[in-house]
Rosetta silent file (secondary structure, phi, psi, omega in degrees, C-alpha in Angstrom):
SEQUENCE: XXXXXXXXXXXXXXXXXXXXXXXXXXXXXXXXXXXXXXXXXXXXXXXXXXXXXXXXXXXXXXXXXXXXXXXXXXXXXXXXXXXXXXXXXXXXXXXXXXXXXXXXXXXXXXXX
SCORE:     score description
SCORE:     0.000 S_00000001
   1 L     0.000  126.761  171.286  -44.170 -152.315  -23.279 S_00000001
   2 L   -36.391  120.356  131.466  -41.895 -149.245  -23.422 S_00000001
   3 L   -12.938  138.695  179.080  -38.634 -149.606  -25.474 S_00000001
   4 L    64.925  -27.455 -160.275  -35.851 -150.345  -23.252 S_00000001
   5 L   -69.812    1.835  175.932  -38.027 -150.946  -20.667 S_00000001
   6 L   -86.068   44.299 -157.474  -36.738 -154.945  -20.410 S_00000001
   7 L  -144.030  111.306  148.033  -33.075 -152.994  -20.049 S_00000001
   8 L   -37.987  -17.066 -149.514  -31.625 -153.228  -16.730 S_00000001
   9 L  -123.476  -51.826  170.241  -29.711 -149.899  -17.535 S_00000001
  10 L    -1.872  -29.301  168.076  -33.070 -148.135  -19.163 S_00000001
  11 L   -95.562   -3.021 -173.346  -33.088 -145.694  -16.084 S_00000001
  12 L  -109.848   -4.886  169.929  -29.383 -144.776  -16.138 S_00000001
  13 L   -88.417   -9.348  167.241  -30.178 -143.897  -19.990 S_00000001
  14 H   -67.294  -70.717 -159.786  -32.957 -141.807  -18.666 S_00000001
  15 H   -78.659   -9.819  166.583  -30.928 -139.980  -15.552 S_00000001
  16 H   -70.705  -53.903  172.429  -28.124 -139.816  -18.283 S_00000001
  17 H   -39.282  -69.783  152.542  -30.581 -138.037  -20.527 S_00000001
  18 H   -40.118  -64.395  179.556  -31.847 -135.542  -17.801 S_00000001
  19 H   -31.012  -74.232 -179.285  -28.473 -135.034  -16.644 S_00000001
  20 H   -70.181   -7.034  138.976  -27.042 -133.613  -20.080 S_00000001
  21 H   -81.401   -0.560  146.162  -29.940 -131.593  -20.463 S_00000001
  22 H   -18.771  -93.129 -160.591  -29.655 -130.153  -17.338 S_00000001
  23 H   -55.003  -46.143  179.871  -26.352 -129.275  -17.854 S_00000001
  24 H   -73.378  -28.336  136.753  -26.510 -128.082  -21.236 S_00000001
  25 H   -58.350  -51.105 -167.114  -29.243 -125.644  -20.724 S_00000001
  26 H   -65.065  -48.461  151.753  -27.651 -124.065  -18.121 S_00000001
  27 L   -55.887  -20.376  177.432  -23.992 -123.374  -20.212 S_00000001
  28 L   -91.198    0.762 -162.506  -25.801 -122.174  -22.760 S_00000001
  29 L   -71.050  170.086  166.147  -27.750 -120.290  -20.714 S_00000001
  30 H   -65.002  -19.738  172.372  -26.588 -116.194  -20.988 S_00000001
  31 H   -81.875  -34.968 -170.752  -25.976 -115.509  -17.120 S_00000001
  32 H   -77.493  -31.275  170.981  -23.455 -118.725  -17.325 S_00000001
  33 H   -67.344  -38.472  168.059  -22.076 -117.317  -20.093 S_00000001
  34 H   -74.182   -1.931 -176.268  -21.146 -114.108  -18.531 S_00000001
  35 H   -76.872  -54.697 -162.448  -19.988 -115.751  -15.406 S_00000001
  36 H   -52.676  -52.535 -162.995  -17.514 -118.015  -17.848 S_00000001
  37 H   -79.073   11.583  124.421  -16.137 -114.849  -19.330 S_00000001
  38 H   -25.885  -73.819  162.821  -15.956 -113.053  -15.816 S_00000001
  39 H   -26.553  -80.737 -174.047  -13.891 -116.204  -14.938 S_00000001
  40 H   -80.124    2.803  168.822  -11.393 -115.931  -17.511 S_00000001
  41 H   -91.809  -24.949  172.162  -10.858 -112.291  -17.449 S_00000001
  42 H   -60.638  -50.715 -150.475  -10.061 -112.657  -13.416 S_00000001
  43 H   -74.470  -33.741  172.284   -7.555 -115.741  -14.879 S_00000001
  44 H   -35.500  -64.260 -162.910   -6.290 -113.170  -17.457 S_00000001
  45 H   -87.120  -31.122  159.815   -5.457 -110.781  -14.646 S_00000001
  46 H   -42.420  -51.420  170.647   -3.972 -113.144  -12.426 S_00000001
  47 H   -39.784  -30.776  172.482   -1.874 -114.458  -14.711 S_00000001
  48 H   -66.715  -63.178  149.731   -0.250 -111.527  -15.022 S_00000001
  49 H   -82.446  -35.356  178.554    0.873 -111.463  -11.896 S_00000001
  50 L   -67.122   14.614  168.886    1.416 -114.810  -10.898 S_00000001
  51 L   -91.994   -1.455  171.593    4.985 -115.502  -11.770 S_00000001
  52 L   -59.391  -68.806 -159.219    5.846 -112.314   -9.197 S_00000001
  53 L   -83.765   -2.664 -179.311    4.126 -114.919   -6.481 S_00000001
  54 L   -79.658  -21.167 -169.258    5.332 -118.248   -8.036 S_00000001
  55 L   -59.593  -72.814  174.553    9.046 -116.339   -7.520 S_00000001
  56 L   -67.603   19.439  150.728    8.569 -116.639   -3.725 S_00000001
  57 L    93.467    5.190  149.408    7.369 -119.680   -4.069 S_00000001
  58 E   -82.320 -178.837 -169.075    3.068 -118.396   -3.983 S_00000001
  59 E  -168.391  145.263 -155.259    0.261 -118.611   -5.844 S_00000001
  60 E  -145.075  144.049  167.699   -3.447 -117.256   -6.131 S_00000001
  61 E  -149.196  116.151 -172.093   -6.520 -119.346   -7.098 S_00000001
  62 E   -49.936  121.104  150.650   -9.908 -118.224   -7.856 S_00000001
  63 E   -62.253  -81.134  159.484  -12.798 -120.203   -4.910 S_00000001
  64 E   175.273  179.137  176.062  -15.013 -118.433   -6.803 S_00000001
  65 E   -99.407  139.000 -145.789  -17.069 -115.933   -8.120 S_00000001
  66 L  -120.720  164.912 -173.995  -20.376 -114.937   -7.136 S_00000001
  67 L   -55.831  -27.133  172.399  -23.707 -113.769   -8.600 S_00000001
  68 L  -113.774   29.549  143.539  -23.299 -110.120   -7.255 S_00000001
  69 L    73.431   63.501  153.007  -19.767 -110.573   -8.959 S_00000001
  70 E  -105.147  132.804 -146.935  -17.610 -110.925   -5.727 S_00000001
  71 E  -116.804  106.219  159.753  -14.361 -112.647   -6.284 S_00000001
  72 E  -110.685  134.027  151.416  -12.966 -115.009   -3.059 S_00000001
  73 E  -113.979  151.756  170.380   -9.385 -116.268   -3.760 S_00000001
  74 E  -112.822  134.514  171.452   -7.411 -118.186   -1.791 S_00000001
  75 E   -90.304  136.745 -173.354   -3.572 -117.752   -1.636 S_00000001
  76 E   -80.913  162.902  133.595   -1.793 -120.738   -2.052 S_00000001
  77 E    79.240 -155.968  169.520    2.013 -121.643   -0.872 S_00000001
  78 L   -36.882  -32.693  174.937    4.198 -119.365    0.364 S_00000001
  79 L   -81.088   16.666 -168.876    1.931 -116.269    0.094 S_00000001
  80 L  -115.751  -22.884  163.693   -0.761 -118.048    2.371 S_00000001
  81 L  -123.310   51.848  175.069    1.601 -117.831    5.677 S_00000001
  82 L  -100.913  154.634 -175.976    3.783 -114.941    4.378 S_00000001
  83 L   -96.601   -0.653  169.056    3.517 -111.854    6.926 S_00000001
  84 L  -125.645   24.841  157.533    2.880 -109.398    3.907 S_00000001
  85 H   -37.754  -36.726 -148.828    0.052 -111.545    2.396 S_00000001
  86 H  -102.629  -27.244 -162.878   -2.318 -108.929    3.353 S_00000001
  87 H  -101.924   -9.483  172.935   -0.121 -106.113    1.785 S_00000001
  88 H   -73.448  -80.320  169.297    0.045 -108.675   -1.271 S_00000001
  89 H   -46.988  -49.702  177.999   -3.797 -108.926   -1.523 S_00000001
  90 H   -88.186  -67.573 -167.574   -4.425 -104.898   -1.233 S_00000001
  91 H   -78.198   -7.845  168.293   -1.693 -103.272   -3.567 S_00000001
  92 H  -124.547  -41.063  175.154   -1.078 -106.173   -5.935 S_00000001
  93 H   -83.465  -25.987  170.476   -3.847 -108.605   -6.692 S_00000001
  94 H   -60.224  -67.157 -177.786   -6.777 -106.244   -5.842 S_00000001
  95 H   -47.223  -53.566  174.434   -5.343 -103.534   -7.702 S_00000001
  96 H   -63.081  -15.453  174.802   -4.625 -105.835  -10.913 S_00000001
  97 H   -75.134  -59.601 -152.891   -8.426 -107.147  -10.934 S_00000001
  98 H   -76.696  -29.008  104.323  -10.023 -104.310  -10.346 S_00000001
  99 L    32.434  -62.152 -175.583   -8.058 -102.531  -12.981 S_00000001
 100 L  -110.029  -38.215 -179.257   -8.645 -105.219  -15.750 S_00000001
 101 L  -113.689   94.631 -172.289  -11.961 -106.532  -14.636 S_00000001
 102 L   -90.812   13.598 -173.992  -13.857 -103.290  -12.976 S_00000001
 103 L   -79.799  -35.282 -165.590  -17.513 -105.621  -13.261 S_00000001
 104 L   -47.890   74.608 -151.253  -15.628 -107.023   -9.895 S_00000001
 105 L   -73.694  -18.853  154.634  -17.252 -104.924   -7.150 S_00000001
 106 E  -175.911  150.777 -173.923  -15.403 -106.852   -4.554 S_00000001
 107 E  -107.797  127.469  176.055  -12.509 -109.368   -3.303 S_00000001
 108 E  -128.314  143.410 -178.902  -12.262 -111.123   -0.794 S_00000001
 109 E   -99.881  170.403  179.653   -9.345 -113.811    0.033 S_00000001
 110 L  -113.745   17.193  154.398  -10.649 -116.653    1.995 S_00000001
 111 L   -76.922  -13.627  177.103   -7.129 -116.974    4.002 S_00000001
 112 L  -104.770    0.000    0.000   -8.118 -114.145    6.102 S_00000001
């Protein structure tokens, strides 16, 4: 007889087991790691801008970023039915991304 194996819970300390190694290869792996810092250098360059769109009452939030390092955001609040969203989107957040993160190759918001 198995250890644990009288243990009602002996399989959720198993799929618990699996689980965190799962997971834990996979952050450590080196493609997750550049994705993480990919991540926070988009949040870098947002940041930078967002109190401009928090002023009018907007906001920008990464969807997410993708394996051939395409960036969809969605605008949030006021900048998501503003009639210069789209002029918003080419001369200010595209331009601040590409600018500070030039790995981005291309943005798309997912309001449009």
């Amino acid at each position: 007889m198995r250890h644990g194996s009288c243990c009602p819970f002996s399989h959720v300390s198993l799929l618990f087991n699996r689980f965190v190694k799962f997971h834990l290869t996979r952050i450590f792996s080196p493609k997750f790691r550049k994705m993480d810092t990919l991540y926070r250098k988009v949040e870098d360059a947002l940041d930078t801008i967002r109190p401009y769109l928090e002023a009018d009452g907007g906001n920008v939030e990464i969807v997410e970023i993708t394996a051939d390092q395409t960036l969809r955001i969605e605008l949030k609040g006021a900048c998501k039915t503003c009639n210069m969203s789209h002029m918003t989107m080419k001369s200010g957040i595209e331009e601040t991304i590409k600018r500070a993160v030039p790995e981005i190759k291309n943005i798309i918001s997912v309001n449009q």
